[in-house]
VOMARMI-779403 format. One record per residue (C-alpha): x, y, z. Coordinates in nm, 4 decimals. Example, Ala and Ser with C-alpha at 12.3 -4.5 7.8 and 13.67 -1.06 7.14 Angstrom:
# VOMARMI-779403
[node [1.2300; -0.4500; 0.7800]]
[node [1.3670; -0.1060; 0.7140]]
This chain:
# VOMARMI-779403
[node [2.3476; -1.4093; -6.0174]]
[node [2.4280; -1.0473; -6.1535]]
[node [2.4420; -0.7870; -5.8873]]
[node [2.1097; -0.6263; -6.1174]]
[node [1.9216; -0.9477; -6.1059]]
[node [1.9651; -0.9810; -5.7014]]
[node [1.8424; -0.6446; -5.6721]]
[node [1.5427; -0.7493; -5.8618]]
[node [1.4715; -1.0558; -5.7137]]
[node [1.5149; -0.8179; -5.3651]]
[node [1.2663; -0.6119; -5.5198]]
[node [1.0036; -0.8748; -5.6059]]
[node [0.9901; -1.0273; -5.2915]]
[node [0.7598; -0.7486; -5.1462]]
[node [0.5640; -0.8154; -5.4861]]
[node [0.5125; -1.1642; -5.4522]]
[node [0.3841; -1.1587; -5.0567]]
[node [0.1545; -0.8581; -5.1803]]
[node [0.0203; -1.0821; -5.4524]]
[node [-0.0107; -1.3397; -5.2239]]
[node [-0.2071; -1.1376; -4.9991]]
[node [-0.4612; -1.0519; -5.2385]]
[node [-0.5292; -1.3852; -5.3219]]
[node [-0.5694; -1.5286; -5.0086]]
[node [-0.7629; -1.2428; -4.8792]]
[node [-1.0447; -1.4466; -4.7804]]
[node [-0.9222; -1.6550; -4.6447]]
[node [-0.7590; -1.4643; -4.4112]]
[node [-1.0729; -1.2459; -4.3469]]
[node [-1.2718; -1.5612; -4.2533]]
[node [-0.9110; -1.6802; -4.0370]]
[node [-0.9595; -1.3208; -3.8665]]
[node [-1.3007; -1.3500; -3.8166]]
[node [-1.3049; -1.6920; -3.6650]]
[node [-1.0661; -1.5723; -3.3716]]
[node [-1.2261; -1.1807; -3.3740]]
[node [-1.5848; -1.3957; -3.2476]]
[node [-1.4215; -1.6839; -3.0345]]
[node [-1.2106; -1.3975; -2.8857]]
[node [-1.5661; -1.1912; -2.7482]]
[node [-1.7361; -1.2930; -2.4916]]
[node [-1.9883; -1.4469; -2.4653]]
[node [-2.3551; -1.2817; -2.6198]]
[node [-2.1459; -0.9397; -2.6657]]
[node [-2.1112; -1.0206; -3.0233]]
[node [-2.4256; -0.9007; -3.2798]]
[node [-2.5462; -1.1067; -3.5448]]
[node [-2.3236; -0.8315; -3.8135]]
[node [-2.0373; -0.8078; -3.6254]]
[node [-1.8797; -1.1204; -3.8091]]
[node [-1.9655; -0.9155; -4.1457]]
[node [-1.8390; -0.6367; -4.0325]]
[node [-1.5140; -0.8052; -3.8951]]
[node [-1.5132; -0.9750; -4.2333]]
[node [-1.5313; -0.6203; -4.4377]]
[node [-1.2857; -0.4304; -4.2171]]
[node [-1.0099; -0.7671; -4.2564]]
[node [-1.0702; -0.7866; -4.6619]]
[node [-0.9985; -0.3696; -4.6409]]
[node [-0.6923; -0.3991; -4.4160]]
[node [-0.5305; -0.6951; -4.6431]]
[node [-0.5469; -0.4600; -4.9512]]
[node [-0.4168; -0.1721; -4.7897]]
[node [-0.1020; -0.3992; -4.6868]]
[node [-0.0886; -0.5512; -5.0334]]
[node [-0.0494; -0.2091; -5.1847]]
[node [0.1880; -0.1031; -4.8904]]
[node [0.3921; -0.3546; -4.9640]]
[node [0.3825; -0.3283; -5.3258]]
[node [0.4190; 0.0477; -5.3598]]
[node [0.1144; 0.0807; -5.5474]]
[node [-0.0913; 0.2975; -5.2071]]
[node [0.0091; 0.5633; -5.0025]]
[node [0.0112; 0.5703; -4.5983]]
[node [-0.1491; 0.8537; -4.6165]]
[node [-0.4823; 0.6756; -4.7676]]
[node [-0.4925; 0.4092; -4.5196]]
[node [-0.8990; 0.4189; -4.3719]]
[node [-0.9871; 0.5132; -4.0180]]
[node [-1.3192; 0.4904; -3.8987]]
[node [-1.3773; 0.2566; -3.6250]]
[node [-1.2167; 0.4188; -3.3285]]
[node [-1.4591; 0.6977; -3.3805]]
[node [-1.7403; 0.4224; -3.3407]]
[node [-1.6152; 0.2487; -3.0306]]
[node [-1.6319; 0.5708; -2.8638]]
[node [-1.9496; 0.7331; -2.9710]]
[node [-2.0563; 0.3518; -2.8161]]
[node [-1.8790; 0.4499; -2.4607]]
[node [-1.6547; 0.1099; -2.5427]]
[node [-1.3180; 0.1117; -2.3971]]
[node [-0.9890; 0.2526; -2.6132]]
[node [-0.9061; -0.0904; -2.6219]]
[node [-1.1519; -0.2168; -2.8463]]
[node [-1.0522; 0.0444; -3.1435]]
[node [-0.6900; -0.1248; -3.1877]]
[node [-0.7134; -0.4798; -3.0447]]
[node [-0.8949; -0.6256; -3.3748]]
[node [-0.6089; -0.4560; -3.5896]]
[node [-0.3818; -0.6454; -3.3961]]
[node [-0.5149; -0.9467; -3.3942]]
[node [-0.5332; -0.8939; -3.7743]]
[node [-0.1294; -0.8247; -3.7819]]
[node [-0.1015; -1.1749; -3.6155]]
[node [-0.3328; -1.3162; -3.8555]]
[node [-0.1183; -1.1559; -4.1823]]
[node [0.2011; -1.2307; -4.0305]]
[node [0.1077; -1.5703; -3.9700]]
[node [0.0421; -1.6030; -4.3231]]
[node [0.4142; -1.4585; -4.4286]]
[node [0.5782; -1.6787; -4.2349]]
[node [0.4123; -1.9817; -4.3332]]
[node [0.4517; -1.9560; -4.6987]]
[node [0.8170; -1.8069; -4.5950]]
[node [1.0700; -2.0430; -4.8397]]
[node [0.7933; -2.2535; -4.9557]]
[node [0.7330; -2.3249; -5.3421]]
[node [0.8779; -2.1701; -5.6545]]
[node [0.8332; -1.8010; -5.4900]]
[node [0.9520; -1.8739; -5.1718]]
[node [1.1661; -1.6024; -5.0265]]
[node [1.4445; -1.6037; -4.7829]]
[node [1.3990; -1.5245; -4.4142]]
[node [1.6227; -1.1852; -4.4509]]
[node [1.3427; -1.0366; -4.7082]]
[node [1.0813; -1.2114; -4.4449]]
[node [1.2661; -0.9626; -4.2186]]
[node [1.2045; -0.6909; -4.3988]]
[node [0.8410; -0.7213; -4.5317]]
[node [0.7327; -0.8318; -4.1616]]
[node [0.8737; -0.4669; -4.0698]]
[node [0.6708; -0.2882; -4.3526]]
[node [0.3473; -0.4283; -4.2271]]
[node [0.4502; -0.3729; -3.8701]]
[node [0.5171; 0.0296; -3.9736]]
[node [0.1606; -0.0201; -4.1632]]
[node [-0.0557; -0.1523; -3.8796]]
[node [0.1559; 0.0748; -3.6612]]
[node [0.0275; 0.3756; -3.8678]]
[node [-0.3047; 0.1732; -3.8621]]
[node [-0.3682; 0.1932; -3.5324]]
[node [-0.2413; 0.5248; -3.4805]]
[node [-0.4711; 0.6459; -3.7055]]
[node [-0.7514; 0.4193; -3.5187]]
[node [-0.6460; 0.5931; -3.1332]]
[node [-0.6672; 0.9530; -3.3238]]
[node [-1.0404; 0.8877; -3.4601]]
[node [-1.1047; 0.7471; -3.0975]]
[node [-0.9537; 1.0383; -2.9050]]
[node [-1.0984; 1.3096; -3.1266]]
[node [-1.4555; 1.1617; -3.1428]]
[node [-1.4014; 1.1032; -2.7325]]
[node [-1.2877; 1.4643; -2.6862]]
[node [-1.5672; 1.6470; -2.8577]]
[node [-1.8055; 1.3957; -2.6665]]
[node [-1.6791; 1.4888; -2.3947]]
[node [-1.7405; 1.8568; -2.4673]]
[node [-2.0634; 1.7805; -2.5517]]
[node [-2.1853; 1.5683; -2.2123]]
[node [-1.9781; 1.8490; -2.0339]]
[node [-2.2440; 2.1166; -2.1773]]
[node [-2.5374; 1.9152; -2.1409]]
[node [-2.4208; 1.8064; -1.8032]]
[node [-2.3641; 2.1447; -1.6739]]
[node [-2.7257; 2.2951; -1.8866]]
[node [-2.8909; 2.0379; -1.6721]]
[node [-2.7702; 2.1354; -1.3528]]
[node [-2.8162; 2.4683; -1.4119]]
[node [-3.1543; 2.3873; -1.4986]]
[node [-3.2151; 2.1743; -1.1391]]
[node [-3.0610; 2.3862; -0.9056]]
[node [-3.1948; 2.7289; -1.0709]]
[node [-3.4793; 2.7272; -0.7949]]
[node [-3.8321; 2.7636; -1.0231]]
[node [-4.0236; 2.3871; -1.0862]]
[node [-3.8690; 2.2422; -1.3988]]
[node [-4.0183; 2.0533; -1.6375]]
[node [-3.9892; 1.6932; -1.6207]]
[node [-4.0176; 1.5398; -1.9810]]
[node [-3.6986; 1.8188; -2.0985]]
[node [-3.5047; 1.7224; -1.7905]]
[node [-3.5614; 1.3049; -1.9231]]
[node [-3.5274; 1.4155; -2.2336]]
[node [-3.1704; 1.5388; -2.1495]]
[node [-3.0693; 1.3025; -1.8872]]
[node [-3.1235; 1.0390; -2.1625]]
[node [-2.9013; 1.1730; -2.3844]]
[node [-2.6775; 1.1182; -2.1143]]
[node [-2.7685; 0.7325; -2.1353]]
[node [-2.8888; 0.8508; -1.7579]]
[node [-3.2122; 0.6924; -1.6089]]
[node [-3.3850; 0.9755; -1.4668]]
[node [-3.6399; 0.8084; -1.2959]]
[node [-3.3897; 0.6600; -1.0038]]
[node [-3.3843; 0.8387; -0.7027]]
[node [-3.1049; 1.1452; -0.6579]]
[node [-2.8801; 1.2942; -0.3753]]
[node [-2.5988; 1.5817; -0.4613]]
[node [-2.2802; 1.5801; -0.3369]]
[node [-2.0608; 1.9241; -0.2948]]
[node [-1.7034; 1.8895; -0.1952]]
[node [-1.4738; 2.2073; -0.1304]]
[node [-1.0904; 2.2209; -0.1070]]
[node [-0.9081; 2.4955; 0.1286]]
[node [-0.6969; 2.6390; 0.0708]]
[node [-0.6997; 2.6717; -0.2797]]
[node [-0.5432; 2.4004; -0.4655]]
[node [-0.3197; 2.4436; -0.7677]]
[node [-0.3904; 2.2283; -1.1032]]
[node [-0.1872; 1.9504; -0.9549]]
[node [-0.3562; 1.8767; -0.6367]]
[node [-0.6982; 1.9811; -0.7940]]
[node [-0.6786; 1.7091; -1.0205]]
[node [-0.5777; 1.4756; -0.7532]]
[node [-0.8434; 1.5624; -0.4850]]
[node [-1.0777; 1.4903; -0.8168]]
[node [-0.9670; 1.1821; -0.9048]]
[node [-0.9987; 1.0632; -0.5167]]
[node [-1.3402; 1.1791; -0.5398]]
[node [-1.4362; 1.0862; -0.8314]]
[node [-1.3295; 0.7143; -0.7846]]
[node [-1.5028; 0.6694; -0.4537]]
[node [-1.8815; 0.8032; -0.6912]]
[node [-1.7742; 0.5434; -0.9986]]
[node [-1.7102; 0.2899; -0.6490]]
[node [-2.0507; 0.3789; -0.5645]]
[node [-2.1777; 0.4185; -0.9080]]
[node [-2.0496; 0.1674; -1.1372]]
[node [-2.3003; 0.2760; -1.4542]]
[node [-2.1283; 0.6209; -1.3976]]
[node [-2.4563; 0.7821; -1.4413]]
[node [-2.3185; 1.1254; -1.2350]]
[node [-2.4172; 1.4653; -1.3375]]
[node [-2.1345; 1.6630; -1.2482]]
[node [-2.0134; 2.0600; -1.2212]]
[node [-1.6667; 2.1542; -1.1076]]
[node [-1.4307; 2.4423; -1.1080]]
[node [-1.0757; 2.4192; -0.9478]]
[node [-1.1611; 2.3597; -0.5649]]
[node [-1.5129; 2.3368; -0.5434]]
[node [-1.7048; 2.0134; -0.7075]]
[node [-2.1094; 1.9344; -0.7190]]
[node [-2.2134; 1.5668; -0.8254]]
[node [-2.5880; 1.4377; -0.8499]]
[node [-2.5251; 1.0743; -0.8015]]
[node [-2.7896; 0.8084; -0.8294]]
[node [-2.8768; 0.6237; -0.4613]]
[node [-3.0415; 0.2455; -0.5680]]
[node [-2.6931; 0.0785; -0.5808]]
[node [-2.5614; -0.2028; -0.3933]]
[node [-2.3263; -0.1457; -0.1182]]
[node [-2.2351; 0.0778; 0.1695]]
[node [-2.4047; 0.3548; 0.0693]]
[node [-2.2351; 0.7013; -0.0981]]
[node [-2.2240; 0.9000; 0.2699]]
[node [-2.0018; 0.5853; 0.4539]]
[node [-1.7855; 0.5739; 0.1319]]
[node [-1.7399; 0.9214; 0.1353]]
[node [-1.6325; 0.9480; 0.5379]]
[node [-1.4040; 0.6661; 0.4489]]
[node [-1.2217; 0.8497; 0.2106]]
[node [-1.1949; 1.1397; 0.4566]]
[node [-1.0136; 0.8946; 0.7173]]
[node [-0.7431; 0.9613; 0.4607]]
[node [-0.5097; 1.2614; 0.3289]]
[node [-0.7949; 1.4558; 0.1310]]
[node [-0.9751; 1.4867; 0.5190]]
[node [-0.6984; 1.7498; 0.5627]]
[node [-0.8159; 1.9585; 0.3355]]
[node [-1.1274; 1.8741; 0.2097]]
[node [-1.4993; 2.0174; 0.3015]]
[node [-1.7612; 1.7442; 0.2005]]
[node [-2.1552; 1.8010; 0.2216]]
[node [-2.4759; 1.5807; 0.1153]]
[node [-2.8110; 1.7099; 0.0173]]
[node [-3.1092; 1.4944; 0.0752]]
[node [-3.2313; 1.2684; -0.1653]]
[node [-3.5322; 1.3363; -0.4614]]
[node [-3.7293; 1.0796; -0.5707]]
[node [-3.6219; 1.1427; -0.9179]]
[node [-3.3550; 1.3601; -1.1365]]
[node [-3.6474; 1.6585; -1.1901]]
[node [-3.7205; 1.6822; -0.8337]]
[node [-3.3406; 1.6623; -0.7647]]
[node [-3.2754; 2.0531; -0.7730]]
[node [-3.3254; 2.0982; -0.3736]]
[node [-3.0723; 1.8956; -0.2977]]
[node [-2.8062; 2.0069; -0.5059]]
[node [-2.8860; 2.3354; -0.3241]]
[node [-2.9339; 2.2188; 0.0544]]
[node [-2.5402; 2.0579; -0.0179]]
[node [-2.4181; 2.3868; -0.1341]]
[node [-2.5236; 2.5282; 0.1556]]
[node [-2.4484; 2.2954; 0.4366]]
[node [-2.1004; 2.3247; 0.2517]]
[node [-2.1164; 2.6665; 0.2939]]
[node [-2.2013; 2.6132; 0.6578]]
[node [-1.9130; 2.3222; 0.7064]]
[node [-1.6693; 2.6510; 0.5178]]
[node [-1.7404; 2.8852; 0.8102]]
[node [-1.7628; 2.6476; 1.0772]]
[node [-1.4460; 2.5110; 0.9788]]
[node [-1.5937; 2.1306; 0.9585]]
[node [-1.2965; 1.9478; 0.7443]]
[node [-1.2810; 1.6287; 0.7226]]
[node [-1.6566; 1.5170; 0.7249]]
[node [-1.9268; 1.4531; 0.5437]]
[node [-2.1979; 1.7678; 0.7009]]
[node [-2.5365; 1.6307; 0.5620]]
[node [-2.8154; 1.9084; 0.5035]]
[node [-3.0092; 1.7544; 0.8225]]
[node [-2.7296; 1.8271; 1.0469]]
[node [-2.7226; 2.1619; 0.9926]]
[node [-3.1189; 2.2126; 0.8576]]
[node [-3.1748; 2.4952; 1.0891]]
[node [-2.8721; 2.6662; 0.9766]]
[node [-2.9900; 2.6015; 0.6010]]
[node [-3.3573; 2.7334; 0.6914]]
[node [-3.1710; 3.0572; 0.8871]]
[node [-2.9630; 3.1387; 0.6347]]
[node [-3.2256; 3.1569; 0.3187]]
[node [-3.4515; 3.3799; 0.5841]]
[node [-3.2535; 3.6730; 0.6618]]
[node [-3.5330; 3.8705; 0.8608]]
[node [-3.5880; 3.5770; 1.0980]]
[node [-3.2045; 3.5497; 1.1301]]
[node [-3.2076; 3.9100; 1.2430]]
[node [-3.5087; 3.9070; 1.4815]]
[node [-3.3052; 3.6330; 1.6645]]
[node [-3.0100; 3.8339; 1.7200]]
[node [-3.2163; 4.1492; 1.8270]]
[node [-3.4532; 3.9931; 2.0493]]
[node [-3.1684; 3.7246; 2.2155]]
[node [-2.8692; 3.8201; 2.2155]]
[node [-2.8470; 4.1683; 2.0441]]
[node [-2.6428; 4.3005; 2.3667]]
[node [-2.3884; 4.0479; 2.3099]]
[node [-2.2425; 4.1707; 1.9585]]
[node [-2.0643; 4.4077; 2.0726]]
[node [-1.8747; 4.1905; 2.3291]]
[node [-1.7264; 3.8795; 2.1228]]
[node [-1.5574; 3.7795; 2.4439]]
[node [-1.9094; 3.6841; 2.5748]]
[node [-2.0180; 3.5436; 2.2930]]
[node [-1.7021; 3.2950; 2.1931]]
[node [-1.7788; 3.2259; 2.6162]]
[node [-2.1607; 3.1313; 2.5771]]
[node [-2.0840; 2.8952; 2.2283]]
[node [-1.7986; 2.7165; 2.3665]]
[node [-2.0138; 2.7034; 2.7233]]
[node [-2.2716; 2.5547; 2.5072]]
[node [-2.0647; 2.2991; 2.3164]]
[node [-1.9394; 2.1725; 2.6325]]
[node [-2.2751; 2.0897; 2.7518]]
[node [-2.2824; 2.3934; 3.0688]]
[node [-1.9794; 2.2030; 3.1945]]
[node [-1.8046; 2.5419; 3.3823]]
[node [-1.4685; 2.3047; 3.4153]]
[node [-1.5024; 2.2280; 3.0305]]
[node [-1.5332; 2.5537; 2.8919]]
[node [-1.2691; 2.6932; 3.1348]]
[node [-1.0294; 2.4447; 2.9847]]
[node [-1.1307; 2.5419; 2.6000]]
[node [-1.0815; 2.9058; 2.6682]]
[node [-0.7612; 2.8492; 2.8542]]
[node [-0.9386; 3.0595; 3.1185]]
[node [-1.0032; 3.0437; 3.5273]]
[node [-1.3586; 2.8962; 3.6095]]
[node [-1.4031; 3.1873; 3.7981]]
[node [-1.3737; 3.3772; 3.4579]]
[node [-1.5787; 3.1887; 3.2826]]
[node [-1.8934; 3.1883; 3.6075]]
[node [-1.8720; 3.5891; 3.5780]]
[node [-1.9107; 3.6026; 3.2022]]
[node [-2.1761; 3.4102; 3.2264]]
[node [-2.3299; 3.6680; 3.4778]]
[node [-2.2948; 3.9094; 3.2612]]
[node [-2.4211; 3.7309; 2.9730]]
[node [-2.7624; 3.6420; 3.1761]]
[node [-2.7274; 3.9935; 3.3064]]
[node [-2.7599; 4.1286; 2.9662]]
[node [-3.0068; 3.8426; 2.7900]]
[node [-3.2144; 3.8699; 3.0749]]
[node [-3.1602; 3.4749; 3.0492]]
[node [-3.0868; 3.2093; 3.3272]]
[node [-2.7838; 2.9976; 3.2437]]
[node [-2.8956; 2.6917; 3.3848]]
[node [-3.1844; 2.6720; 3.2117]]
[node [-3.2221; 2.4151; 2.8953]]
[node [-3.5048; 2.6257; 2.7696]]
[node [-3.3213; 2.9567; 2.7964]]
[node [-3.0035; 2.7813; 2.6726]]
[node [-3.1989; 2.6273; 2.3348]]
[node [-3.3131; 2.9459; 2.2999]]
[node [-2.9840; 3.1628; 2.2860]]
[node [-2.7900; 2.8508; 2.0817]]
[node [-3.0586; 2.9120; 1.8122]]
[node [-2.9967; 3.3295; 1.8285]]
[node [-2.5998; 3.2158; 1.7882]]
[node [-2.7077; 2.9849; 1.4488]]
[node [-2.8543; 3.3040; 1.3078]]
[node [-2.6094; 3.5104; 1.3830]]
[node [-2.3520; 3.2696; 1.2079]]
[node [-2.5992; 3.2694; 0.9165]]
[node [-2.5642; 3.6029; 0.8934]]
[node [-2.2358; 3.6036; 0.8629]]
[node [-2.2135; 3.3335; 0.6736]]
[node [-2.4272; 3.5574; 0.3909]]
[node [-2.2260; 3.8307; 0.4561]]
[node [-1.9239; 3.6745; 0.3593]]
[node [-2.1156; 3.5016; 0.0619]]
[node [-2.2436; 3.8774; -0.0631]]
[node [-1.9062; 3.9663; -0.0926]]
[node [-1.7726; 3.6451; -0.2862]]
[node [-1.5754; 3.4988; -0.0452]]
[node [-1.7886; 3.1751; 0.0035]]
[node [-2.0733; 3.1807; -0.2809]]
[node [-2.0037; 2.8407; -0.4374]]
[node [-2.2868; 2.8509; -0.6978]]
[node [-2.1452; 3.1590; -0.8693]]
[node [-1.8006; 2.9819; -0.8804]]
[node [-1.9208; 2.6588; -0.9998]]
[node [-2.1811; 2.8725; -1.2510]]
[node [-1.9564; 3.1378; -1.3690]]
């Protein structure tokens, strides 16, 4: 054969598989089809999706046939279902396996008819036409992940801003109203008629974008543990995190899950709280505010490492939202005591060790005697007896308000207010 009739035979080869594809077309959309259906599980499949599958396969075949033949650009191929799979919050997965199941289909099909018959072309141009439809369904899919990961992005956006609206909404303060905050949550593909409970987790010291996105994650995959559906309303900024999660799921429960993960490396650094639970997403808004502040409380107190739940701190909550009867306290019970922070680091830690005089000695690396004549002086200047559970209640309460007050004072000047952070 003349060196211009092998290059034309060369030539034609791509020709003759393209025609081939054309013809055969349905055949190898119904092929595809079959195995797209058997491959699904069971019931997941619709009554179109074997059109559909049938539509996209005929579409995919003539794009190759005019790949192959020269006769359509790359730059024309379609792209439209990876958009789809995730406006329908399927996995990535789903928007390229069917065009790969199609490449097995198509290359089947080459190297059957490989050799075969009067048109029958050697395994070298098999070679190379097998590698143009790989670079096709290669630019294929590419095109498929793009749709999915732009669509997926701006959804994202989107849930983000309806997400954060919504809190905003809840933990405002004033009585929302219901049918806008269902409204929302279903948008959301959130059931807002489950009961509630917010989460607030803090990290301290600050954490850079690294470990911020680790902490997350941690978190994050001990809700989804809880929360399979993922329907979570969350708010974040770098260090500081607020989740409303839903509470009628099977399992441990979200507060054991949560002191699990604290057992571990994030316990070091991490601040957890819990608000209590509302009977539904619109009546929801007090507890993403008692967690903020019991995590405000676990902040000053320096409780790391657990999960503070509003009730374990409620007085402290109540104390620090009423700032008159957090100052009447301190006046009327131990108002002599500010002054002297000796005496009152001496009556707290006399307190947490139940009265024990040996106890508190030990915690303040101090002589008993030391600690028996501060505690004169302390009665001395309360007007209190020491011994007494009454009297003892009584100044432990004047010590929560004056923590409160602190507590607010560092809030005021934006050293601990979390909702302005997470808000901003």
């Amino acid at each position: 054969m003349a060196p211009s009739d092998t290059s034309a035979a060369v030539a034609g080869s791509p020709a003759t598989v393209a025609r081939k594809l054309e013809s055969a077309s349905t055949a190898l959309a119904n092929e595809f089809v079959r195995q797209y259906v058997s491959a699904a599980e069971s019931g997941s499949v619709d009554r179109q999706a074997p059109v559909e599958a049938f539509d996209m396969a005929v579409n995919v075949i003539g794009v190759c046939a005019s790949g192959l033949s020269g006769d359509g650009p790359i730059g024309e191929l379609p792209s439209a279902r990876g958009s789809r799979v995730a406006l329908q919050g399927r996995s990535v997965v789903e928007a390229v396996e069917w065009l790969r199941l199609l490449e097995r289909v198509v290359t089947d099909h080459v190297l059957a008819h490989a050799g075969t018959g009067p048109d029958g072309i050697s395994m070298d141009d098999v070679r190379t036409i097998l590698g143009r439809l790989s670079e096709l369904f290669d630019v294929l899919c590419t095109r498929e992940l793009e749709s999915f990961t732009t669509t997926y992005n701006e959804l994202a956006g989107w849930q983000a801003r309806v997400s954060t609206d919504l809190l905003s909404c809840l933990i405002a303060g004033p009585a929302v109203d219901a049918s806008t905050v269902n409204d929302q949550a279903r948008m959301l593909n959130i059931n807002p008629h489950q009961p509630f409970r917010a989460v607030a987790a803090y990290h301290e010291p600050a954490p850079t974008a690294q470990q911020w996105a680790r902490v997350r994650r941690r978190v994050m995959e001990v809700l989804w543990r809880h929360d399979p559906r993922r329907e979570i309303l969350l708010r974040e900024r770098r260090g500081v995190l607020l989740a409303l999660v839903p509470l009628d799921r099977p399992g441990p429960g979200l507060v054991p899950l949560l002191t699990e993960m604290l057992d571990g490396e994030p316990g070091r650094s991490l601040f957890v709280s819990a608000g209590e639970p509302g009977k539904s997403l619109s009546a929801a808004g007090h507890s993403c505010r008692q967690a903020l502040s019991a995590l405000e409380i676990s902040i000053y107190r320096d409780q790391r490492g657990q999960v503070t739940q509003c009730t374990d701190v409620i007085l402290e909550v109540l104390l620090a939202h009423n700032r008159w009867v957090s100052n009447r306290l301190i006046e009327t019970r131990i108002g002599q005591l500010v002054e002297k922070p000796h005496l009152l680091d001496t009556l707290r830690v006399y307190i947490t060790c139940d009265m024990a005089l040996q106890r508190t000695a030990e915690e303040l690396l101090v002589h008993p005697n030391t600690v028996a004549y501060r505690l004169r002086q302390i009665a001395t200047l309360t007007g209190r007896d020491m011994r007494r559970i009454t009297d003892i209640g009584d100044l432990n309460v004047a010590l929560m308000a004056y923590d409160a007050i602190q507590m607010r004072r560092d809030r005021e000047e934006a050293r601990t207010d979390l909702r302005a952070r997470l808000f901003a």
